[in-house]
N, C-alpha and C positions, 0 to 999 in steps of 0.2 A: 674429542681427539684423544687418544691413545697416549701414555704418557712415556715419555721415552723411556727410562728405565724399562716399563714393563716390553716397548720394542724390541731393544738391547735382548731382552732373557727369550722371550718368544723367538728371533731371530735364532741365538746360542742353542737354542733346546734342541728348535728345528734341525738345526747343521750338524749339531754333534750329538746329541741326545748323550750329555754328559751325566756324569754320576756322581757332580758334585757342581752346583755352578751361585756363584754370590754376584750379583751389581751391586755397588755401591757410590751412589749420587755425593762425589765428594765436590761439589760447586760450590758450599757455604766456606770452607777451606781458601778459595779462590776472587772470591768475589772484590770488584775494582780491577779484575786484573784483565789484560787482554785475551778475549774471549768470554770472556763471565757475561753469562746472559743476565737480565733480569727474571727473577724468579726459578734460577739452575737449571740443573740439568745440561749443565756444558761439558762438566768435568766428569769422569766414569772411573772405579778397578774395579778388573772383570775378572776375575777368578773362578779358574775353569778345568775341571778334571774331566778326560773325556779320552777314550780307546782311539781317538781319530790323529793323538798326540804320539801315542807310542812308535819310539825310532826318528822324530823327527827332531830338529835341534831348534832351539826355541827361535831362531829365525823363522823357520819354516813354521811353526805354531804361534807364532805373532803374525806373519802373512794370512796362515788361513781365517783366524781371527778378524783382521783386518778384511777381506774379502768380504766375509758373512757380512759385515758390518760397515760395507763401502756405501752405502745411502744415506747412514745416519752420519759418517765421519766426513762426506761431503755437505753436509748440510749443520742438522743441531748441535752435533758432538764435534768439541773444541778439541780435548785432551780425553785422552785413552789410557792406562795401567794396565797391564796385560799379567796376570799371571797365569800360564799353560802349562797343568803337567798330564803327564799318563797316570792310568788307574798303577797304585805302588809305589807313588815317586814323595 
């Protein structure tokens, strides 16, 4: 099985083929707490520079985000961080 972090990035690449993109499995952070899986991978920041952001206000670059990522956020991923900017920002 595929580990989600690496879904998470594969998903990101795919949708935005950004030009700058970090996961970061912040679950050990979390852990005891509602949501914390055992063994992580609950808790995500996704930081993400990508041309698909430019003009948009980070409402709308937290939705797109959140679309790409509507099977993992309905299912293993707990908590999300979202950092989206344009290439320059």
């Amino acid at each position: 099985m595929q580990r989600i972090t690496q879904r998470l990035e594969d998903k990101l690449n795919a949708a935005f083929a950004p030009s700058a993109l970090a996961v970061t499995d912040d679950s050990a952070a979390h852990a005891g707490h509602a949501g914390a899986r055992e063994g992580g991978e609950s808790h995500f920041t996704v930081a993400i520079t990508a041309e698909a952001f430019s003009g948009k206000s980070r409402v709308e670059r937290h939705r797109l985000v959140n679309a790409a990522l509507a099977e993992e956020l309905a299912g293993p991923v707990h908590a999300l961080v979202i950092k989206a900017k344009a290439p320059g920002e």
